[in-house]
C-alpha positions in Angstrom: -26.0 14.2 -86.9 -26.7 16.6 -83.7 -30.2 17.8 -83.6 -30.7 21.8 -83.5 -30.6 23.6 -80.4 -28.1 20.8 -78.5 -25.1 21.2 -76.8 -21.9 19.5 -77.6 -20.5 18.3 -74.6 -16.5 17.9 -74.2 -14.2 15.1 -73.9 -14.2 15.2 -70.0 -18.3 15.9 -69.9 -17.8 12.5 -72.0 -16.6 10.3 -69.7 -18.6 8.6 -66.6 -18.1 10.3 -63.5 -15.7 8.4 -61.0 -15.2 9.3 -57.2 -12.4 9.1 -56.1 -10.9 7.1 -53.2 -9.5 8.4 -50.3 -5.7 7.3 -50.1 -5.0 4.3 -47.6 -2.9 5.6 -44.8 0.7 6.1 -45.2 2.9 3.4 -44.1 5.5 4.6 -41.9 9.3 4.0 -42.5 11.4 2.4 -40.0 13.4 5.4 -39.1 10.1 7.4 -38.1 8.8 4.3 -36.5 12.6 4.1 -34.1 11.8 6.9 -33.6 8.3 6.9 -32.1 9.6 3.8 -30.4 12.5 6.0 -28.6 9.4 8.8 -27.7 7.5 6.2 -26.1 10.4 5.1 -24.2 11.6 8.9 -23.2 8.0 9.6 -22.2 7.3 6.9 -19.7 11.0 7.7 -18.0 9.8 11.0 -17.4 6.6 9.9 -16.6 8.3 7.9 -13.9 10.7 10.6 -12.9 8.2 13.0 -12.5 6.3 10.7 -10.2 9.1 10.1 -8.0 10.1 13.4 -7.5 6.2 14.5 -6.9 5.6 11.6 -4.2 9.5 12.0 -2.6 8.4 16.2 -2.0 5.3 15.4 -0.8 5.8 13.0 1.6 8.5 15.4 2.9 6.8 18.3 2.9 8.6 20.5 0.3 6.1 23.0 -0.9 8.5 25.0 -2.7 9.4 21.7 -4.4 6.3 20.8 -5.1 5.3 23.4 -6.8 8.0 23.7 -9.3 7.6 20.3 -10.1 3.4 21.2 -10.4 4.6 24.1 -13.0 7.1 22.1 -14.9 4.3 18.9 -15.1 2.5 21.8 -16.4 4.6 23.5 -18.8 6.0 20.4 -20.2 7.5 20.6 -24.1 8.0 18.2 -26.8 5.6 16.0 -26.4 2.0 15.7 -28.6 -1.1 17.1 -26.6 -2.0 13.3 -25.8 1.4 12.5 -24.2 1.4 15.5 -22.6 -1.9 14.9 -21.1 -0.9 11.2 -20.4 2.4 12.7 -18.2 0.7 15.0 -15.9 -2.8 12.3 -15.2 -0.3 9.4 -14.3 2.0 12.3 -12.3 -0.8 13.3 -10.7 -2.7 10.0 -10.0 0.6 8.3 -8.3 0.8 11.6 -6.2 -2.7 10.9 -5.0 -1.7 7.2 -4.7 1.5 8.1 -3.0 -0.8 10.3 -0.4 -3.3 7.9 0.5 -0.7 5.4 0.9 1.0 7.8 3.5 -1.9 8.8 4.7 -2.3 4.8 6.1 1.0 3.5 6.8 3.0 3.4 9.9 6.5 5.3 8.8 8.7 2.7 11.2 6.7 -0.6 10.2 5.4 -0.4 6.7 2.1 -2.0 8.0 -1.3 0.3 8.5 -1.7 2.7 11.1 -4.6 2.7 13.4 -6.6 4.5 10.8 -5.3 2.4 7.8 -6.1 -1.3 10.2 -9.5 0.2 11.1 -10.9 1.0 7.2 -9.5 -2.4 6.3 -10.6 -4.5 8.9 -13.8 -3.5 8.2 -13.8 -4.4 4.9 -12.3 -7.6 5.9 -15.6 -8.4 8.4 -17.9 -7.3 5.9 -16.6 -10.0 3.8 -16.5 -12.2 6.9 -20.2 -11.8 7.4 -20.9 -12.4 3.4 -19.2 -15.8 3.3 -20.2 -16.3 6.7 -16.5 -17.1 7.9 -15.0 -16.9 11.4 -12.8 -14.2 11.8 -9.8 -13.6 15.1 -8.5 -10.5 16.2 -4.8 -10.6 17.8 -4.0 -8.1 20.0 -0.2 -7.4 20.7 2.1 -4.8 23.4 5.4 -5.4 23.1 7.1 -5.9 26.6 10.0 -3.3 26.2 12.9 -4.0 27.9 15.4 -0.9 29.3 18.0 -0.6 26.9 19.9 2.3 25.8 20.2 3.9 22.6 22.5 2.5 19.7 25.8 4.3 18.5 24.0 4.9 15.3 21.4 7.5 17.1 18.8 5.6 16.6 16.7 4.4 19.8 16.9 0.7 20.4 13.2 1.3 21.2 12.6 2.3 17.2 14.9 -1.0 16.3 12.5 -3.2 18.2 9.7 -1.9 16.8 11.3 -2.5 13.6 11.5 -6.2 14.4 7.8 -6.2 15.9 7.0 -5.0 12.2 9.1 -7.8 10.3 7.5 -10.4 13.0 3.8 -9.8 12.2 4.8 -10.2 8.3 6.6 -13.6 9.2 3.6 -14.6 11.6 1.1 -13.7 8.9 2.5 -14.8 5.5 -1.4 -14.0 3.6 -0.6 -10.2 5.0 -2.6 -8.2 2.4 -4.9 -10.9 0.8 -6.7 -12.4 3.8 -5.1 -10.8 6.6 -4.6 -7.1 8.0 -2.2 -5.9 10.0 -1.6 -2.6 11.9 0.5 -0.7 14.6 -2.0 0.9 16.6 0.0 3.2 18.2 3.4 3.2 20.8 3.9 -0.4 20.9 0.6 -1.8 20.5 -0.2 -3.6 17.4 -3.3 -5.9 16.3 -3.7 -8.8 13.4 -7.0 -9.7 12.2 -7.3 -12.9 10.1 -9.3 -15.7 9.2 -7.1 -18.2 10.1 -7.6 -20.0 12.9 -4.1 -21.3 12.8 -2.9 -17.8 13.6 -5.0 -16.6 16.5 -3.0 -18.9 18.8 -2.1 -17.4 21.3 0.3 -19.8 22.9 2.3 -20.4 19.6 2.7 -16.9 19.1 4.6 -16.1 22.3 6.6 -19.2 21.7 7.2 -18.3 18.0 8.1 -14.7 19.3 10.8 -16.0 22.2 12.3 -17.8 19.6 13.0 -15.2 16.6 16.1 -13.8 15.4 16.8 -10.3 17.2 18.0 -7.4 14.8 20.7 -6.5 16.9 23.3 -8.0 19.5 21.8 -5.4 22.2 18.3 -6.8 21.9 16.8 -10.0 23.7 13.7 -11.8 22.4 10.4 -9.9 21.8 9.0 -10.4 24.5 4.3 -10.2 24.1 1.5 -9.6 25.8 -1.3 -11.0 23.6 -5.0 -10.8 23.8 -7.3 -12.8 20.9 -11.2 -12.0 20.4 -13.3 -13.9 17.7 -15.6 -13.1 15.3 -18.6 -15.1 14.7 -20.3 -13.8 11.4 -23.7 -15.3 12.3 -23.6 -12.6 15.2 -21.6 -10.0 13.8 -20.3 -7.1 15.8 -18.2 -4.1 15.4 -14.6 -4.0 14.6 -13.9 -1.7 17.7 -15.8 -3.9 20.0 -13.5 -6.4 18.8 -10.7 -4.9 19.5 -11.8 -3.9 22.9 -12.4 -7.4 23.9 -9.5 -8.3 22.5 -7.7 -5.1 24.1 -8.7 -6.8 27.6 -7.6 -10.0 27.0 -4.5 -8.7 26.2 -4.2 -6.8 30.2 -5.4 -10.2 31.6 -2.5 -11.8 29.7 -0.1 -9.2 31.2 -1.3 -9.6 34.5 -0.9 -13.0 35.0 2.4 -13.4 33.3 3.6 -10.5 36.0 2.2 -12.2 38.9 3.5 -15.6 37.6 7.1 -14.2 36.9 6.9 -12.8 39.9 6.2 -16.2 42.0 9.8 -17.4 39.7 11.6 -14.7 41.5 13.6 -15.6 44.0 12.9 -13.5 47.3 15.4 -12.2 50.0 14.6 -14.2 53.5 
């Protein structure tokens, strides 16, 4: 019997309070899960169109390209804000990439230009000095020969520099890892390695007479080579280096003029 003055309470009032859980996420079906599969798929080949197209205009210098491809990186539809996003930083980020790797790279060899060599040989004598290694700089010119140019309009002169390229990547097989290598302009060209192996410079003008020529027109590279070393326990400069070994290069050439000159028959 309820006391005076108190409040029946109802059925629900009754009953213990329970919380209530939050619902575990959905599990997704297999059709929604194909298709975020196929999304995945469509979004990193358009990721990697994009990129082409970005790096292919800018290293040709298509503005007008370029910039519809900026707007359309932009603008870009079906995707989530996240894959959108994800697009345009990778587009973007292989552009830069795609620059800087320009930006270094001799167009007729593939190896570093002058600029590219210098900023990692650098690196490479820094290390040198820290694990206090020996390090040899090669310095090449390539003897040209006189020969005309090739029905296919382009100058054998290009063709043998070509072949100077593929060379140093023969000669050098660490290119990348513990070597660098670098056209440093016309038809001079440098190595720097630790190798002592490879800073010969009697077995690289032997190797050199003796490689396959890239066409029928061409004879054997013919070098002039110079080597300076490093000694990391009195480190100098990398363009000291290649001075010295710039000058040992012109000795090279002078005496293999004045000895192929003594070969040379003479009229009486």
């Amino acid at each position: 019997m309820m006391g005076s003055g108190s409040v029946p309470r109802s059925p629900e009032q009754g009953q213990p309070h329970v919380r209530r859980s939050v619902d575990a996420p959905r599990t997704r079906s297999a059709p929604e899960a194909s298709r975020g599969v196929r999304n995945a798929e469509a979004l990193r080949a358009r990721n990697a169109e994009l990129a082409g197209q970005l790096r292919a205009a800018a290293l040709e210098g298509d503005e007008a390209r370029i910039t519809q491809l900026l707007s359309e990186l932009l603008h870009i539809q079906g995707l989530t804000r996240g894959q959108r996003i994800s697009v345009q930083l990778t587009a973007l980020l292989n552009l830069v990439h795609a620059l800087r790797s320009a930006a270094l790279t001799d167009e007729l060899t593939g190896l570093y230009n002058r600029h590219g060599f210098m900023q990692s040989g650098a690196r490479l004598l820094d290390v040198a000095t820290r694990d206090v290694r020996a390090a040899h700089l090669i310095y090449f010119d390539v003897n040209r020969p006189e020969v005309p140019n090739d029905p296919m309009g382009r100058t054998a002169g290009d063709v043998l520099i070509r072949q100077m390229g593929n060379f140093m990547r023969d000669l050098y097989p660490s290119y990348g890892v513990y070597e660098v290598l670098g056209r440093l302009g016309g038809d001079e060209f440098a190595a720097l390695t630790t190798c002592a192996e490879y800073a010969s410079r009697g077995a690289i003008v032997l190797r050199a007479g003796r490689q396959p020529t890239y066409s029928s027109d061409l004879p054997a590279l013919s070098l002039s080579v110079g080597v300076a070393h490093f000694n990391p326990r009195r480190p100098v400069g990398l363009d000291e280096l290649l001075e010295t070994a710039k000058q040992a290069m012109y000795e090279h050439k002078r005496v293999t003029r004045i000895a192929s000159s003594e070969m040379t028959p003479h009229p009486v």
